[in-house]
C-alpha positions in Angstrom: -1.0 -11.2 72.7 -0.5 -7.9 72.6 -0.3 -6.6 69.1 2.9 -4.8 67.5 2.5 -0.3 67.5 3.0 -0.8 64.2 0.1 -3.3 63.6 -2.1 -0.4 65.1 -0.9 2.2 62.8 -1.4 -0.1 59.7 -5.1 -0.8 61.1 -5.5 3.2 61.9 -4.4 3.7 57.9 -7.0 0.7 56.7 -9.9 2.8 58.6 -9.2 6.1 57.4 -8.7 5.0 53.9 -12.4 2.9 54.3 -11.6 0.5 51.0 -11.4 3.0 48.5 -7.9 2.6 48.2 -5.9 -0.9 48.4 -4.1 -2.1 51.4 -0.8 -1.5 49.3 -1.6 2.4 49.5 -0.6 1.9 53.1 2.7 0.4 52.7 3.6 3.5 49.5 2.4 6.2 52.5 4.7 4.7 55.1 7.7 3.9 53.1 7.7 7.4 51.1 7.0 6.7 47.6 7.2 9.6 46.0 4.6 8.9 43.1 1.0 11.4 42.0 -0.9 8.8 43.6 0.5 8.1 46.9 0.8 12.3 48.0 -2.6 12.7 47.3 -3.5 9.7 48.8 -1.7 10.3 52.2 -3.3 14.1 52.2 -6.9 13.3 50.9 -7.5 10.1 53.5 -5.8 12.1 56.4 -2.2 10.2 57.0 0.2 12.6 55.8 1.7 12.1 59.3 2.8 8.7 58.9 4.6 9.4 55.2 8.0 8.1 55.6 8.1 7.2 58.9 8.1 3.7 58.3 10.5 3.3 55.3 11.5 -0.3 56.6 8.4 -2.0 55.7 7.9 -4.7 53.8 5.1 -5.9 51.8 4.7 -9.6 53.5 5.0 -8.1 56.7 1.5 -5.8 55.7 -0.1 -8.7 54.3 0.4 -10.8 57.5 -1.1 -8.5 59.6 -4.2 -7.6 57.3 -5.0 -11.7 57.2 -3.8 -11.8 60.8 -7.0 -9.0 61.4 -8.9 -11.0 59.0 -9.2 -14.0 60.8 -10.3 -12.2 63.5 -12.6 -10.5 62.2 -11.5 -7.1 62.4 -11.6 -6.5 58.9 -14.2 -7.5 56.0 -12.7 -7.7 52.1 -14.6 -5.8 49.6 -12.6 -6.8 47.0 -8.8 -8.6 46.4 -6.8 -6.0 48.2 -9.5 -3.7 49.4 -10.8 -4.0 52.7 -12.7 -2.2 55.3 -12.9 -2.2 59.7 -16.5 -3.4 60.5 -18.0 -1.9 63.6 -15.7 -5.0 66.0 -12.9 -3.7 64.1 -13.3 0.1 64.8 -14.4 -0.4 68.4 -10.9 -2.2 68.9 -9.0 0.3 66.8 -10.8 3.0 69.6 -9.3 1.0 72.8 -6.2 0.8 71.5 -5.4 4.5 70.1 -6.8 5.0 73.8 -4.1 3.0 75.5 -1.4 4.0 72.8 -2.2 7.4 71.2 -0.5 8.2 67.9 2.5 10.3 69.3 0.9 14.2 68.4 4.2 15.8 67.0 4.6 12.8 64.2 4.7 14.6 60.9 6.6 12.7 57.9 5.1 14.3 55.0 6.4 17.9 56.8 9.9 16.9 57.8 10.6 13.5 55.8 13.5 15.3 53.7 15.0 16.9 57.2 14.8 13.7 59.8 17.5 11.8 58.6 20.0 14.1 58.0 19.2 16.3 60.7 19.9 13.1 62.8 22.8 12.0 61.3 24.4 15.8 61.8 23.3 16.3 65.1 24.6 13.4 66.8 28.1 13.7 65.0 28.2 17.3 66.0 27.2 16.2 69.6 30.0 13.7 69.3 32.3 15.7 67.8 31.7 18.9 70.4 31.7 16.6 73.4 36.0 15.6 72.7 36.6 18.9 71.1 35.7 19.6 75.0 38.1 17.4 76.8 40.5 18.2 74.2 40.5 14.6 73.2 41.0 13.5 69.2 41.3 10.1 69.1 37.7 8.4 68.4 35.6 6.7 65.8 33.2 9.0 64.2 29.4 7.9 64.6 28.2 8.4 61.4 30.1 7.8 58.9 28.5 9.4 55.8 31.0 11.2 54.3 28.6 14.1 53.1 28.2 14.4 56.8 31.7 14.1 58.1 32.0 17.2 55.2 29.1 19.6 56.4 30.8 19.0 60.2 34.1 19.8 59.0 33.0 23.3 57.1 30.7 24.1 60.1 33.5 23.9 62.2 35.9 26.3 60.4 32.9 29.0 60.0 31.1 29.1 63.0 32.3 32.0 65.5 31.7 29.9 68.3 34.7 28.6 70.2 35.9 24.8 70.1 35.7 25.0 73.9 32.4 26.5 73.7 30.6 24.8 71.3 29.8 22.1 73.3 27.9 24.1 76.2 26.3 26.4 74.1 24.8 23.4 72.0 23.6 21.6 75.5 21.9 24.8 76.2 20.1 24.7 73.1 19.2 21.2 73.4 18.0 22.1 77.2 16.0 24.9 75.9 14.4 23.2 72.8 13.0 20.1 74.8 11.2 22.7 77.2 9.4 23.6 74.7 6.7 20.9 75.2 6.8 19.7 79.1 5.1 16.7 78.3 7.5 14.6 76.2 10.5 12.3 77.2 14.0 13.4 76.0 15.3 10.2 76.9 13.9 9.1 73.9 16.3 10.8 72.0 19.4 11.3 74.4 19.5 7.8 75.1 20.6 7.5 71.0 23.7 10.4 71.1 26.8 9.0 71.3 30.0 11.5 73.4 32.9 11.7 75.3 33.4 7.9 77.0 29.7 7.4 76.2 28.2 5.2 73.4 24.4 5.8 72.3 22.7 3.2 71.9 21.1 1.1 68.5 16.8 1.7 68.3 16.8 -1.9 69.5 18.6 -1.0 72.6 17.1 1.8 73.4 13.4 0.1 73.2 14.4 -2.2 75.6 16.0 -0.1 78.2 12.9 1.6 78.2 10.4 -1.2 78.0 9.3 -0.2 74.8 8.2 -2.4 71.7 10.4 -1.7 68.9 7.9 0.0 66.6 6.4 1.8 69.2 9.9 3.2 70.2 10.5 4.2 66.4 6.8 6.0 66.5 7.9 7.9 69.1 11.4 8.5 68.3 10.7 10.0 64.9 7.7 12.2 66.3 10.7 13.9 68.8 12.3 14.4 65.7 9.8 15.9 64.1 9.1 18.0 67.3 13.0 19.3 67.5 12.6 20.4 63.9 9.2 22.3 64.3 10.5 23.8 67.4 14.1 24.8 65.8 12.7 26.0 62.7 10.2 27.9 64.1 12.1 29.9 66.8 15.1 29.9 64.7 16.7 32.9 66.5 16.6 31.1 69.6 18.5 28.2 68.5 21.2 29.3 66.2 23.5 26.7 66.3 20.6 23.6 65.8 19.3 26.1 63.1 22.5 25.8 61.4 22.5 22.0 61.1 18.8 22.2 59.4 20.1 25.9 56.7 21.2 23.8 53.9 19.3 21.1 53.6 16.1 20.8 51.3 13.3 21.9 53.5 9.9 21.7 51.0 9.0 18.7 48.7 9.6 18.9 45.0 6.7 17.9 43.0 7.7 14.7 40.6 9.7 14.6 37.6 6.7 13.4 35.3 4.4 16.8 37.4 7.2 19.2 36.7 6.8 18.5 32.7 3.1 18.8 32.8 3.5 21.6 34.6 5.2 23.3 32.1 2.7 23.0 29.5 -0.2 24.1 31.7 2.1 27.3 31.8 2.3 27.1 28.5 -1.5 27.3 28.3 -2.4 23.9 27.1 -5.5 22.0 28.2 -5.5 18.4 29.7 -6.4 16.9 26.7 -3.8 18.4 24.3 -1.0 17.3 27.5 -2.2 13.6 27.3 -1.8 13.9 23.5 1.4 15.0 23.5 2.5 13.2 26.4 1.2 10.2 25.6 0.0 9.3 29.5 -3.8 8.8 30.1 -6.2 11.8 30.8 -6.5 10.6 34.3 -2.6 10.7 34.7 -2.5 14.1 33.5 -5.5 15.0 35.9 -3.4 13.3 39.4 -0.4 15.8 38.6 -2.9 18.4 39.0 -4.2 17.4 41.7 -0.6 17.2 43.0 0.7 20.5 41.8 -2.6 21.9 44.1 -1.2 20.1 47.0 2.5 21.1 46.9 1.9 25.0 44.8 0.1 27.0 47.0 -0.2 29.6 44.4 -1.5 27.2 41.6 -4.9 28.5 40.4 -7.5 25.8 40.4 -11.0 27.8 38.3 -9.6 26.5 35.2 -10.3 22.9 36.3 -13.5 24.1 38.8 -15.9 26.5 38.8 -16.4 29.0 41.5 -19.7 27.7 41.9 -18.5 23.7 42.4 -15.9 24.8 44.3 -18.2 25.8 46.9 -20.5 23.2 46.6 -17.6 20.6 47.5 -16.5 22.7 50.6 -20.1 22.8 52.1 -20.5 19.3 51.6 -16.2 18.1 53.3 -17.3 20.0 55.6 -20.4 18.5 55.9 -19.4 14.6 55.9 -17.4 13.6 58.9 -14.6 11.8 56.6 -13.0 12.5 53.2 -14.0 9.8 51.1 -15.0 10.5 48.1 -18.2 8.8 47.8 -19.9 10.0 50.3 -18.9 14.1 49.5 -20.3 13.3 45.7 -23.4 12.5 47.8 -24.1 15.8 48.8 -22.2 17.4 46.3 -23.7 15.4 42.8 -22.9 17.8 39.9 -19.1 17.6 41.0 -16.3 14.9 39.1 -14.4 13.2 41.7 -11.6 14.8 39.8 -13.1 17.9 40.9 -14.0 16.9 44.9 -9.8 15.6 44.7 -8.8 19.4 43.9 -11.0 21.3 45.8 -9.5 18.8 48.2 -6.2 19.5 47.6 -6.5 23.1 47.8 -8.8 23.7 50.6 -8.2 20.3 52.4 -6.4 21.9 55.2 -8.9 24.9 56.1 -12.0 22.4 56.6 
């Protein structure tokens, strides 16, 4: 039987974390848990495209499918809740990214505070536009958030477009955003908006009327997403009026509450020992929220931490092993803490 999209992407996370992590990592990186230890896990093991993209996911769900690849062999347990894909296991993993690549323009950790609420605007503005257009008043509003009924209502009142307008100019848009990439299905997405004497339809719908699991629709579905918003945001003057659905909401991610604090005492010039002193939270806490504040702070300064010297010593060797896994970069890189290798890692992760 043909396994579930979703199955795949949980076996694609279990290889690229390689048993240094639990399986449970897997589920935090998919649902979004914002905690020190899952950021740094989805950017240090490679899977900051699937954060958030999969916020449904529940835990006996993940542990069916990692006994279900178990028993057949796909997987060999280290330890409780650490496993690792033998060479059957990885061979299989190959076929079936072959047959059902990960779609290219998924990218949660980017967009995962835009998707949502970019989705819930867009389609009530594309409902909204489409009876503003046929003059025609009387009809249920699809979302019914009333934070977005509100944005739609100010939008309305300050835009200088006209009622009658609106709705052309915003097909245009649409028209000219998914020409951007040739290669990907708009009916993906249109098939979901809801207009004038036309209903979308539910993600269970629309899977089937294109002969589509339902997680492998979702995969999909969220990586257009993701691909409208790259596109918008970075040709903004060509799409003014999808810009303006995107303007006000929180683009970046905020580091954590328990990050922010420590924060403030490295600006304060404290060391990582007096922190966890005065904090009261484990050295190794105190170490993961600066490994965090690298990841999200382009500007923060790592040579306090590392030295010049180890800092290049841990580049030549990432760059060196085929994988980020920690083990193996300490190999070739011995006189380096793992602490270290994580913010090297964190800083220069994306440039090797």
């Amino acid at each position: 039987m043909k396994p579930d999209f979703l199955e795949l992407v949980i076996l694609h996370c279990l290889n690229h974390i390689h048993s240094e992590r639990t399986i449970y990592s897997i589920l935090h990186i998919l649902k979004g848990k914002k905690s020190s230890q899952t950021i740094q896990d989805a950017h240090l093991y490679q899977l900051t495209p699937f954060f958030k993209t999969y916020p449904q996911l529940e835990r006996s769900y993940l542990d069916r499918v990692v006994k279900k690849y178990e028993e057949l062999k796909w997987l060999e347990r280290d330890s409780d809740e650490f496993y690792r894909l033998n060479n059957k296991g990885k061979q299989i993993l190959k076929q079936m990214l072959k047959n059902q690549p990960i779609p290219i323009h998924l990218n949660g950790w980017k967009y995962h505070l835009l998707t949502t609420s970019f989705w819930e605007r867009l389609s009530l503005l594309v409902q909204v536009s489409s009876h503003l257009n046929v003059h025609h008043s009387k009809y249920v509003p699809i979302q019914r958030n009333r934070d977005v009924q509100r944005w739609l209502k100010d939008y309305l009142h300050q835009i200088d477009i006209s009622r009658n307008d609106l709705s052309s100019f915003l097909y245009d848009e649409l028209i000219r955003c998914f020409n951007f990439d040739q290669d990907i299905d708009p009916s993906i997405f249109v098939i979901r908006l809801t207009g004038f004497q036309c209903i979308g339809m539910t993600p269970e719908q629309a899977a089937n009327s294109l002969q589509m699991e339902a997680s492998y629709y979702h995969f999909h579905y969220m990586s257009f997403l993701h691909f409208m918003l790259k596109t918008v945001i970075s040709n903004r003057e060509q799409f003014p009026i999808l810009f303006s659905i995107i303007s006000t909401l929180k683009h970046e991610f905020s580091i954590t509450n328990s990050t922010k604090r420590t924060y403030e005492y490295i600006l304060q010039g404290y060391s990582i020992q007096s922190i966890a002193k005065m904090r009261r939270l484990k050295h190794n806490t105190i170490e993961d929220h600066i490994v965090e504040l690298a990841l999200n702070i382009s500007e923060f300064d790592i040579s306090p931490y590392v030295t010049d010297i180890i800092q290049e010593m841990v580049i030549k060797a990432a760059r060196q092993v085929p994988s980020r896994q920690l083990k193996k970069i300490r190999k070739e890189a011995a006189s380096a803490t793992y602490f270290e290798i994580r913010l090297v890692l964190a800083k220069f992760g994306d440039m090797l």
